[in-house]
KOLBALUM-616276 format. One record per residue (C-alpha): residue in three letters; x, y, z. Coordinates in pm, whole numbers, padded with zeros to 5 digits, always signed. Example, Ala and Ser with C-alpha at 12.3 -4.5 7.8 and 13.67 -1.06 7.14 Angstrom:
2
ala+01230-00450+00780ser+01367-00106+00714
This chain:
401
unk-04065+00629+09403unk-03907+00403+09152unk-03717+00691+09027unk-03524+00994+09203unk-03711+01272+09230unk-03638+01610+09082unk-03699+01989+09240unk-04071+02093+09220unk-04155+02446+09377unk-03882+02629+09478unk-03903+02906+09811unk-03554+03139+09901unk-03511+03184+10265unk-03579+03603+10153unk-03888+03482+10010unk-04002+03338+10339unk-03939+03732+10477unk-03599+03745+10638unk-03415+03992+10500unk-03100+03966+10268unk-02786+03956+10453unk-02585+04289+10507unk-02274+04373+10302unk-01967+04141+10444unk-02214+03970+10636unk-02276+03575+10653unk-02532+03474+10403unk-02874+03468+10510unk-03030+03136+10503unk-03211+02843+10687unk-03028+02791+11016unk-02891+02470+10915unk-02561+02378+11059unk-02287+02181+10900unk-02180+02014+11224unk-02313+01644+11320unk-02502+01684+11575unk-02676+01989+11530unk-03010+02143+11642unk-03242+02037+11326unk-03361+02416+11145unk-03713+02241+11100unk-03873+02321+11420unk-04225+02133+11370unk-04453+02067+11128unk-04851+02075+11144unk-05018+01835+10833unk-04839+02019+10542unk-04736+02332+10727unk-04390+02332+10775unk-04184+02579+11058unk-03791+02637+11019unk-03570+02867+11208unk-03353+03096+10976unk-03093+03352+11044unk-02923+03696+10911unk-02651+03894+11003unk-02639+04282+11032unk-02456+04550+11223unk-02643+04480+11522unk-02483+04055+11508unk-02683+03780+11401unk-03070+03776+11388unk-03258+03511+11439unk-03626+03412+11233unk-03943+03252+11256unk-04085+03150+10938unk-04356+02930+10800unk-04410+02750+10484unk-04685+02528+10323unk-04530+02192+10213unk-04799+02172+09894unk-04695+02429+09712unk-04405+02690+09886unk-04597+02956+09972unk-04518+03188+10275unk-04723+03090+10542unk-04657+03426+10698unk-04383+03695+10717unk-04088+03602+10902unk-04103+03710+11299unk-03785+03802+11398unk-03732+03650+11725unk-03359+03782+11923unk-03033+03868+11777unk-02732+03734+11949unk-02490+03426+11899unk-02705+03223+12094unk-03036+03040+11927unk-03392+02997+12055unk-03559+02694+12062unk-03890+02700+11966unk-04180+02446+12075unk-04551+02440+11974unk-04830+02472+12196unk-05115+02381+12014unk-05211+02444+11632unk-05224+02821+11655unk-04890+02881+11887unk-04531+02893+11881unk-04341+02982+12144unk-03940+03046+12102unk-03707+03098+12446unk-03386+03207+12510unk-03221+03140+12817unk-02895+03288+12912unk-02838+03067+13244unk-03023+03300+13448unk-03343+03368+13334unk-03556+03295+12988unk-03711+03546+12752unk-04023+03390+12570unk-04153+03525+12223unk-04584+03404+12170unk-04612+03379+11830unk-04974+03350+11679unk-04919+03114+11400unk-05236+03182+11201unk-05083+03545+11072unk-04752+03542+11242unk-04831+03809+11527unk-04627+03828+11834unk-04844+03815+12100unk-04613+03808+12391unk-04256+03882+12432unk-04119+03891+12805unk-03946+03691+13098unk-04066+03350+13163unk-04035+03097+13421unk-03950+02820+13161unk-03568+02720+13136unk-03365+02558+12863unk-03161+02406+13135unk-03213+02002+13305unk-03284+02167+13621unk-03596+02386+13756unk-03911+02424+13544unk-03803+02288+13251unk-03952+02314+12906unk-04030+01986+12743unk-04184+01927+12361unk-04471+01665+12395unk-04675+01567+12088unk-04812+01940+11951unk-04815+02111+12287unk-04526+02276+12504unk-04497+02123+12893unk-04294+02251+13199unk-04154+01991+13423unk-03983+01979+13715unk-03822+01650+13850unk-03995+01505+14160unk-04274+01771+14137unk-04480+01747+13842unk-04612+01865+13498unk-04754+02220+13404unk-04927+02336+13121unk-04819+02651+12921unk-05047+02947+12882unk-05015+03225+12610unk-04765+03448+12801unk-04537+03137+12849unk-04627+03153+13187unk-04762+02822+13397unk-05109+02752+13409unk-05247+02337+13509unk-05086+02170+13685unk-05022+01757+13784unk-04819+01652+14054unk-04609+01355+13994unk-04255+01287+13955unk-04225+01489+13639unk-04176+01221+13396unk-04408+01236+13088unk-04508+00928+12933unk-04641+00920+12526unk-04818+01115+12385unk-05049+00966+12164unk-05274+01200+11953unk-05329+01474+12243unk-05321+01261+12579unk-05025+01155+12775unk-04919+00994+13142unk-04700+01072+13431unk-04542+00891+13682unk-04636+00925+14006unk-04435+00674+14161unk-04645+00310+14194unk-04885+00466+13961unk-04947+00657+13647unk-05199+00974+13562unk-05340+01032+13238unk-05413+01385+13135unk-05487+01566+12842unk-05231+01776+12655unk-05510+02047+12607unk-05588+02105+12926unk-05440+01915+13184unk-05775+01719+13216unk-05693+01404+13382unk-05877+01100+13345unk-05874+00713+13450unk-05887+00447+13230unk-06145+00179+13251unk-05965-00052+13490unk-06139-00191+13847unk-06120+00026+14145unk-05783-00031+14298unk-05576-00092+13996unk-05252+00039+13926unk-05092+00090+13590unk-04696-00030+13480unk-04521-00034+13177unk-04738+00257+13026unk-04624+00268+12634unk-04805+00470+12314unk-04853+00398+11991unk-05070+00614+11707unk-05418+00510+11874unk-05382+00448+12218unk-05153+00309+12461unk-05110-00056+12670unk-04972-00085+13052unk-04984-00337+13271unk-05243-00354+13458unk-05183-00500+13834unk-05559-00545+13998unk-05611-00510+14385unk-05513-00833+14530unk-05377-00937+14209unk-05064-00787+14241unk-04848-01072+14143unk-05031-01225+13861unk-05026-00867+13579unk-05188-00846+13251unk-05133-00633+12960unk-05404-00446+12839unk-05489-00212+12536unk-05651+00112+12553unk-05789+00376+12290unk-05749+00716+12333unk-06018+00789+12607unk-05892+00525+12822unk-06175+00253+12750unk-06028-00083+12765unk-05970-00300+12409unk-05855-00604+12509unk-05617-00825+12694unk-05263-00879+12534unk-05098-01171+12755unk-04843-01150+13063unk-04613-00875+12848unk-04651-00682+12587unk-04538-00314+12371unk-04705-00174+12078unk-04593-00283+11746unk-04805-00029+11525unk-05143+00141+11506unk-05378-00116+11623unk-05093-00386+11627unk-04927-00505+11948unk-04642-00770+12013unk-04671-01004+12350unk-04395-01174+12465unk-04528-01371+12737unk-04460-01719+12589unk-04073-01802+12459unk-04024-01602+12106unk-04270-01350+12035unk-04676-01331+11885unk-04796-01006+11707unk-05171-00952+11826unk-05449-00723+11744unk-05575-00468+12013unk-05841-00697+12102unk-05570-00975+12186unk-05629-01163+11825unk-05287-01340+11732unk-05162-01298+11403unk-04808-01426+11377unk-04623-01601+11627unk-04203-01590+11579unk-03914-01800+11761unk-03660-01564+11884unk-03559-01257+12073unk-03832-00964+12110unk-03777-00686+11856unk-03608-00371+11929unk-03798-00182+11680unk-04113-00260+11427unk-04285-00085+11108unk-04593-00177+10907unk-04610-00143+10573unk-04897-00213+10434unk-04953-00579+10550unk-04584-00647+10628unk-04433-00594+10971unk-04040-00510+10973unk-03880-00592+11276unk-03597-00520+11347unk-03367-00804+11502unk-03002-00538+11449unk-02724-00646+11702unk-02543-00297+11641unk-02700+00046+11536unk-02387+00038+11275unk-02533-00295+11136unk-02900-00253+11063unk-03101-00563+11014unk-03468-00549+10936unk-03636-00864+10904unk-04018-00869+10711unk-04335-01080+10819unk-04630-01100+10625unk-04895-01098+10847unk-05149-01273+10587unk-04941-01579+10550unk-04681-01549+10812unk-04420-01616+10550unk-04064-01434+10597unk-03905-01218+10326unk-03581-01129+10260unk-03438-00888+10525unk-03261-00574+10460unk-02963-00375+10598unk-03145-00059+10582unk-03250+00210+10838unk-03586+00166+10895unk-03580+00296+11211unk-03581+00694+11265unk-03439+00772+10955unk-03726+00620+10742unk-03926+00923+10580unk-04208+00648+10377unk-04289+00408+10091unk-04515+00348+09838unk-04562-00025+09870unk-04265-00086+09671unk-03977+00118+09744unk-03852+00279+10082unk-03710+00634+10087unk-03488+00657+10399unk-03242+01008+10500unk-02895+01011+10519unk-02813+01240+10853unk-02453+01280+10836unk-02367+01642+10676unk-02005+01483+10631unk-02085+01254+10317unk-02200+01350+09989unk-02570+01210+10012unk-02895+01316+10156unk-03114+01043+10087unk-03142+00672+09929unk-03400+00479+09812unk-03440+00094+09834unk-03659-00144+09703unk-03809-00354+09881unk-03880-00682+09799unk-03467-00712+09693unk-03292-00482+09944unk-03120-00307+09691unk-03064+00099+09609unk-03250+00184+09352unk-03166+00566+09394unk-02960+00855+09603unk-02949+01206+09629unk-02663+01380+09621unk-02529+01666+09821unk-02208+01887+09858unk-02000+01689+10175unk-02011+01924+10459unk-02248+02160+10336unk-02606+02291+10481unk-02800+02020+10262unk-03076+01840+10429unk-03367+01644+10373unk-03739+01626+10553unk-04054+01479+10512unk-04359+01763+10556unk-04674+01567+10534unk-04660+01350+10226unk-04380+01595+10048unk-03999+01585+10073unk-03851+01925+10132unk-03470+01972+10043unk-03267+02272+10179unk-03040+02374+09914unk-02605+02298+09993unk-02589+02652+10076unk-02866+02676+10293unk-03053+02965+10151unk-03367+02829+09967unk-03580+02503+10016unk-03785+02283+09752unk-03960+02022+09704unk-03888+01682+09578unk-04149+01542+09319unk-04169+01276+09036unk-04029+01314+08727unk-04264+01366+08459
C-alpha cells in the first residue's frame, strides 16, 4: 500500500444487466448520489460478493436495480432484478446469505420484492407488514439478517414473503450483533437470541442474574453481570458466542477488539484479555474509540470529530508511538502493517481516499476524484472498489506492477 493503486478489472453498470438509458434520458448508472448525506448505492456485501442498487430511466420514469458483483474479479453475480420504478428508492436489507429483500413504502403501506441471491430470482413480490417509517413494525438491518421491531413490544424475525415469523417480546431495542447472535432489552434484563432463528438462549451466569451494559465485539460480547443478592457490588464479564462465560474483566468494562477488552474500574484505563489478563495499563480518560493493528492498539483520545487524534500502544512493550490526526474510526477501510488506507466521504472535495503511513503520520498517497461528482470508494472483502465520477461503471483498485 506504499503506492496508490491503479484500476484492475473494470465492470459498466450495463454489464451488471440494467439496461442502457433511453434517448434524453438520465444516464444509467450506480445509484450514487452527489449530495452529502446520501443513502450509500452499496447495499451489503457477503465475503467478496458485493450488492449495489443502480438505476435507469425510460418512458415509464426511473427504474430501479438489483445487481450483484464478485469483488475478485468483476464478474456479474447475476442479472440485474429490476425492483419498482418511481422517484422514490427501495431500501434493501439481507436476510441471510441467500436473500435480499428490497421495500418500498409510500406512508401507507410497503411493497416487498424476495430476491433469491444465488441466481437472482424473485421469489416474492407483494404487500408487507414491514415499514420504512420510526413507527409500527419497523424494519431494522442487524448483522446479515433483516429484523422487524416495534418499540415497547419486541423483535420479529423475517420469513421469505417478508412477512413476520419468531418472535421476542421485549422493548424492541436490539443489542450487537456479533457473528449471528444478538440481545434485547427487556427492561431490567436482556435476552439473547439467535439471528437465524430467533432461538434464545442464556448465558452461563447463576440462576437469578441479570445482565447490564450488554456490548459486542467480533467474538462475543461482555455485560455486567449483577448476581442475586449481589446487586450492588457488579462485575464485568466476557462471553463467546454461545454464551459460556470467559472471564472476569473488573468493576467496568467495553470491548476494545476481538479478544481484547478495556476495564476502567481503577483511575485511567487497563486493556485485558477475555480471560481478564492485563496487558497495558494507561493514565487518562477512557477511549472513545479503539483499533488493533497487528499488535498495536489505536485509541482514540479526539476532543472533536473535526480534530481526530489517534494515539498508538504497543501492547508487547507498552511503549507509546507517535499519534496521528487521521480517521481511524469509521472511515478506515485497512492496512498492511505499514500504511493505513482511510475514505474520504464528502462528494464535495476532489478526493476519495488517502493513505498514511504509519509509524510517521504522514500521506503517503490520495486518490483523486471530480468535486461533486458520483465517485466513491468501498472496501469488498480485501479489494477496493471505485465507482467511476460519472457513476456508470465500477473497478477495482490494485497494486501497481
Amino acid at each position: 500500500m506504499g503506492q496508490a493503486p491503479v484500476p484492475g478489472w473494470r465492470t459498466s453498470v450495463t454489464d451488471l444487466g440494467v439496461p442502457p438509458a433511453a434517448p434524453g434520458g438520465d444516464a444509467t448508472r450506480i445509484a450514487v448520489s452527489n449530495e452529502k448525506y446520501a443513502r450509500d448505492a452499496l447495499i451489503d456485501t457477503l465475503d467478496n460478493r458485493a450488492y449495489f442498487l443502480a438505476r435507469s430511466s425510460g418512458p415509464s420514469g426511473t427504474s430501479w436495480w438489483l445487481t450483484g458483483l464478485d469483488a475478485i474479479d468483476g464478474h456479474t453475480l447475476f442479472p440485474a432484478v429490476q425492483l419498482n420504478t418511481g422517484e422514490r428508492a427501495p431500501e434493501c436489507f439481507l436476510n441471510g446469505p441467500d436473500a435480499m429483500v428490497c421495500l418500498v413504502d409510500d406512508g401507507s403501506a410497503a411493497t416487498a420484492w424476495v430476491v433469491d441471491l444465488r441466481g437472482g430470482e424473485v421469489t416474492y413480490t407483494g404487500p408487507t407488514p414491514l415499514r420504512l417509517s420510526s413507527t409500527g413494525l419497523r424494519a431494522r438491518r442487524t448483522g446479515d439478517y433483516l429484523l422487524a421491531v416495534t418499540e415497547k413490544e419486541g423483535v420479529y424475525g423475517v420469513g421469505p414473503k417478508a412477512e413476520l415469523t419468531w418472535f421476542i417480546p421485549g422493548l424492541g431495542t436490539v443489542f450487537g450483533p456479533a457473528k449471528n447472535i444478538a440481545a434485547e432489552g427487556t427492561g431490567g434484563n436482556y435476552v439473547f437470541f439467535s439471528l437465524t432463528d430467533g432461538h434464545v438462549f442464556t448465558p452461563e451466569v447463576p440462576e437469578g442474574a441479570v445482565f447490564d451494559d450488554v456490548m459486542f465485539n467480533g467474538d462475543g460480547f461482555s455485560a455486567r453481570v449483577l448476581k442475586d443478592g449481589e446487586k450492588f457490588n457488579p462485575t464485568v464479564e466476557s462471553f463467546d458466542l454461545t454464551g459460556r462465560t470467559i472471564g472476569t474483566l473488573g468493576l467496568t468494562g467495553f470491548p476494545a477488539a476481538e479478544g481484547l477488552y478495556i476495564d476502567t474500574s481503577l483511575s485511567g484505563w487497563t486493556v485485558v484479555t477475555a480471560r481478564g489478563s492485563r496487558l497495558l495499563t494507561v493514565d487518562g480518560e477512557r477511549p472513545h474509540d479503539t483499533l488493533l493493528i497487528g499488535t498495536t492498539l489505536y485509541v482514540d483520545e479526539s476532543n472533536h470529530v473535526d480534530f481526530q487524534h489517534w494515539q498508538p500502544y504497543d501492547l508487547k512493550s507498552g511503549d507509546k508511538g507517535k499519534p496521528c490526526e487521521i480517521d481511524l474510526g469509521r472511515k478506515y477501510f485497512g492496512t498492511d502493517g505499514t500504511t493505513a488506507v482511510i475514505a474520504v466521504t464528502n462528494p464535495q472535495v476532489d478526493l476519495i481516499a488517502k493513505a498514511f503511513d504509519l509509524k510517521t503520520c504522514e500521506m503517503v498517497w490520495s486518490l483523486p476524484k471530480e468535486a461533486n461528482s458520483f465517485g466513491r470508494i468501498w472496501r469488498i472483502g480485501d479489494t477496493l472498489v471505485q465507482v467511476s465520477d460519472d457513476g456508470t461503471e465500477l473497478n477495482s483498485l490494485v497494486a501497481p506492477s
